[in-house]
C-alpha positions in Angstrom: -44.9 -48.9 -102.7 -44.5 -52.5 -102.8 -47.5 -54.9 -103.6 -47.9 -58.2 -101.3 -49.7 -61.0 -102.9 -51.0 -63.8 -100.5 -51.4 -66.9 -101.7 -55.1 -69.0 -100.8 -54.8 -72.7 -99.7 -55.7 -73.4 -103.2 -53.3 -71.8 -104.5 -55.4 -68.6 -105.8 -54.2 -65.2 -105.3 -56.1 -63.4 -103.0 -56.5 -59.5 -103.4 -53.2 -57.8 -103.1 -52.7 -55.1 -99.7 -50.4 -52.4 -99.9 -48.1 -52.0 -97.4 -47.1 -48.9 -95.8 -44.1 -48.7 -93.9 -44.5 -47.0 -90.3 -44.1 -43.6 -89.9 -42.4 -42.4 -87.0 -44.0 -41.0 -84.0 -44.7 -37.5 -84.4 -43.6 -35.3 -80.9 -46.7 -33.7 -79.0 -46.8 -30.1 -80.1 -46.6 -27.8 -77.6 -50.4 -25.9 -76.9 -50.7 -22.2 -78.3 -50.1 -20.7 -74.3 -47.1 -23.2 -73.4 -44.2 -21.9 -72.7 -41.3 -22.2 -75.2 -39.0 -23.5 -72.3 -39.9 -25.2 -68.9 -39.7 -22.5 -66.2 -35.7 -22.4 -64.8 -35.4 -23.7 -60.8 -35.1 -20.8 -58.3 -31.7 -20.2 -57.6 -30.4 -20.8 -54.0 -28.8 -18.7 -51.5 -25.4 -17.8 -52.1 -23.2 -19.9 -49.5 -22.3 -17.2 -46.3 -25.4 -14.7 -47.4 -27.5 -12.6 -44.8 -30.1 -10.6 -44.6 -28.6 -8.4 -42.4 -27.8 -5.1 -42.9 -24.3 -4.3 -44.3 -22.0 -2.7 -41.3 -24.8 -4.0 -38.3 -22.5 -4.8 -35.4 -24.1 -6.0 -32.5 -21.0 -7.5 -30.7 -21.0 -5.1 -27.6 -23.6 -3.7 -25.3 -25.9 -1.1 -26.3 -24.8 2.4 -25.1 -26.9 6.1 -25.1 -25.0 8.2 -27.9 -22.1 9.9 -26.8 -21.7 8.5 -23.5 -18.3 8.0 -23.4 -15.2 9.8 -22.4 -11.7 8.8 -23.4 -9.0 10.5 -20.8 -5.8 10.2 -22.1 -1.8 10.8 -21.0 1.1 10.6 -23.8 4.7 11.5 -23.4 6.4 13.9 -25.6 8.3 10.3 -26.4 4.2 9.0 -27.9 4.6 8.1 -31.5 1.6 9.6 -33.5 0.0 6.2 -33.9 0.5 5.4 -30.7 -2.5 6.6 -28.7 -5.3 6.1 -31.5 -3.9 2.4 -31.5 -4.4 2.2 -27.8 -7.9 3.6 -27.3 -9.2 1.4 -30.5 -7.4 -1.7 -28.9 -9.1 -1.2 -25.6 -12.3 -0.1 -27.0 -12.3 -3.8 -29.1 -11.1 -5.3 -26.3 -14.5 -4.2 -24.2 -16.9 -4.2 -26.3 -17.3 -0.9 -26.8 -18.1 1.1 -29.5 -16.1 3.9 -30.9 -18.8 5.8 -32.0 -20.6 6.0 -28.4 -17.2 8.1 -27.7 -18.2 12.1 -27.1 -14.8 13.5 -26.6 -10.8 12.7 -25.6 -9.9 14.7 -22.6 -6.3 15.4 -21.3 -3.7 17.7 -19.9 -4.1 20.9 -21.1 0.0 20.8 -22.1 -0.6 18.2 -24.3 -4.1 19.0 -26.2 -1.4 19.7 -29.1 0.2 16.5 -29.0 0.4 15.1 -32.6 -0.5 11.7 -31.0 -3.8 12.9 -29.3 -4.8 15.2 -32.2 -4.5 11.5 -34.2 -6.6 9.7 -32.2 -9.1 12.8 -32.1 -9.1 12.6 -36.2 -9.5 8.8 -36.2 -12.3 9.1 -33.9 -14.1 12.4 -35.1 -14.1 13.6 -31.4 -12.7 16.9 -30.3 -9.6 17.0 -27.4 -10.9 19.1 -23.9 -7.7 20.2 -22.1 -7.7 20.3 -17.9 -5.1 22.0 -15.9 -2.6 19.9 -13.4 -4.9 21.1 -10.5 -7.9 20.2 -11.6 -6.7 16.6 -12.1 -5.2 16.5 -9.3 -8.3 16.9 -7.4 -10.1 13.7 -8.9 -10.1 10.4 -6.9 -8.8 7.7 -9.1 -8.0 4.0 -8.7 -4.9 4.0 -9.8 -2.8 7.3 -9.1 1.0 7.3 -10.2 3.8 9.0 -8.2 5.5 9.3 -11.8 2.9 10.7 -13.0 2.5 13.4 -10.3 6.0 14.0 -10.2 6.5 14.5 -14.2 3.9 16.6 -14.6 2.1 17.7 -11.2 -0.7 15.3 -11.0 -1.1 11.9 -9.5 -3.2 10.7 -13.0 -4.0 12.3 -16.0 -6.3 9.6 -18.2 -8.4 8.0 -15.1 -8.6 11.8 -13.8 -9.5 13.4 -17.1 -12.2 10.9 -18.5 -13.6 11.0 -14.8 -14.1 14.2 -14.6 -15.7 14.9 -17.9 -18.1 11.8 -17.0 -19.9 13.7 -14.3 -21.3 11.1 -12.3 -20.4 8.4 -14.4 -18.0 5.9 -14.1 -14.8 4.3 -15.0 -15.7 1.3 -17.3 -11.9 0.7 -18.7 -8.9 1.7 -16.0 -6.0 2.7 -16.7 -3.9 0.8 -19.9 -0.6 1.6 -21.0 1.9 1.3 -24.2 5.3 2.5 -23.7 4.4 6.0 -23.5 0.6 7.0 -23.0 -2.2 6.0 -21.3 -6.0 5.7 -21.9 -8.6 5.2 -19.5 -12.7 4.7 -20.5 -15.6 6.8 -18.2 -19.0 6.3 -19.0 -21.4 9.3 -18.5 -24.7 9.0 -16.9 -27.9 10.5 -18.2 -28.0 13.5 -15.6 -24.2 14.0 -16.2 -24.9 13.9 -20.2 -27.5 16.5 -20.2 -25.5 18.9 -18.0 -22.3 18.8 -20.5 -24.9 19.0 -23.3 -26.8 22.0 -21.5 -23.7 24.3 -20.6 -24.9 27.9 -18.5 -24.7 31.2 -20.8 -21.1 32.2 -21.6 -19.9 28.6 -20.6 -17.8 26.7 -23.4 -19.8 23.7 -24.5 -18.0 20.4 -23.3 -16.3 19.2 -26.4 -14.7 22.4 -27.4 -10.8 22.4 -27.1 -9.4 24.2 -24.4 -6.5 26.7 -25.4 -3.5 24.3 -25.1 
């Protein structure tokens, strides 16, 4: 420590006065309940996050379960992606969901038809077989003299989803790729409880006719 003397106007010495340097500013210590580290900022959202459920689709209309019926007709010429590709297209297309779909209905000749059976898989549905005759005897918007010549009924995919829909009625006619067609019915409430209430010794709809 250095000693300062200062000096009187008559030239005495006056009493010396240490001098201490300044010591530096000492930080504020932190209380005993502070916490080490000042709390971290919430995080925010994730861009594109939701609160929805994963898989919730609300894009088409609301439908009962199982309401619809998808008739179908395929050539022998039908690649086996060729009919699950058309009934998904024109499901999307609508609005419709795939599982509000109860069954695939057809000609009875062609309930074996790799192409149907594919669809049928894709969909979890089973495939209900109708003779010629029994087609034939539906009233449908769009009948085809082709059709009725090749295999003995005027329409197989309006006349087949018609008449497992009961009732109901057509909510997609009649599309085509180059060798099937699909066609949408929708079942009514009355015409859904019959096919789910069969009589004693009746098939339930939705089993597979002998093809």
């Amino acid at each position: 420590m250095i000693g300062l003397v200062a000096v009187s106007p008559a030239g005495r010495p006056l009493a010396a006065e240490p001098h201490t340097p300044h010591a530096p500013h000492a930080a504020p210590q932190a209380g005993p309940h502070a916490p080490a580290h000042p709390a971290a900022p919430a995080h925010p959202p994730a861009p594109g996050s939701t609160d929805r459920a994963p898989g919730a689709d609300d894009s088409g209309p609301t439908l009962p379960p199982r309401a619809l019926v998808i008739g179908v007709g395929a050539g022998r010429a039908a690649g086996e992606q060729e009919v699950s590709r058309l009934v998904l297209a024109a499901l999307a297309e609508t609005g419709l969901s795939r599982h509000a779909v109860a069954q695939i209905s057809t000609l009875e000749s062609r309930t074996e038809h790799p192409a149907i059976r594919r669809a049928a898989l894709v969909l979890g549905v089973p495939v209900v077989g109708h003779s010629a005759e029994e087609l034939a005897a539906v009233r449908v918007p769009h009948p085809s003299r082709t059709a009725e010549l090749a295999v003995g009924t005027p329409s197989v995919a309006e006349a087949a989803a018609l008449l497992d829909a009961p009732g109901g009625e057509l909510v997609v006619p009649k599309r085509k790729s180059a060798a099937a067609t699909v066609a949408v019915a929708r079942r009514t409430a009355h015409g859904r409880a019959a096919a789910e209430a069969p009589a004693p010794g009746v098939p339930a709809p939705g089993s597979r006719a002998p093809g």
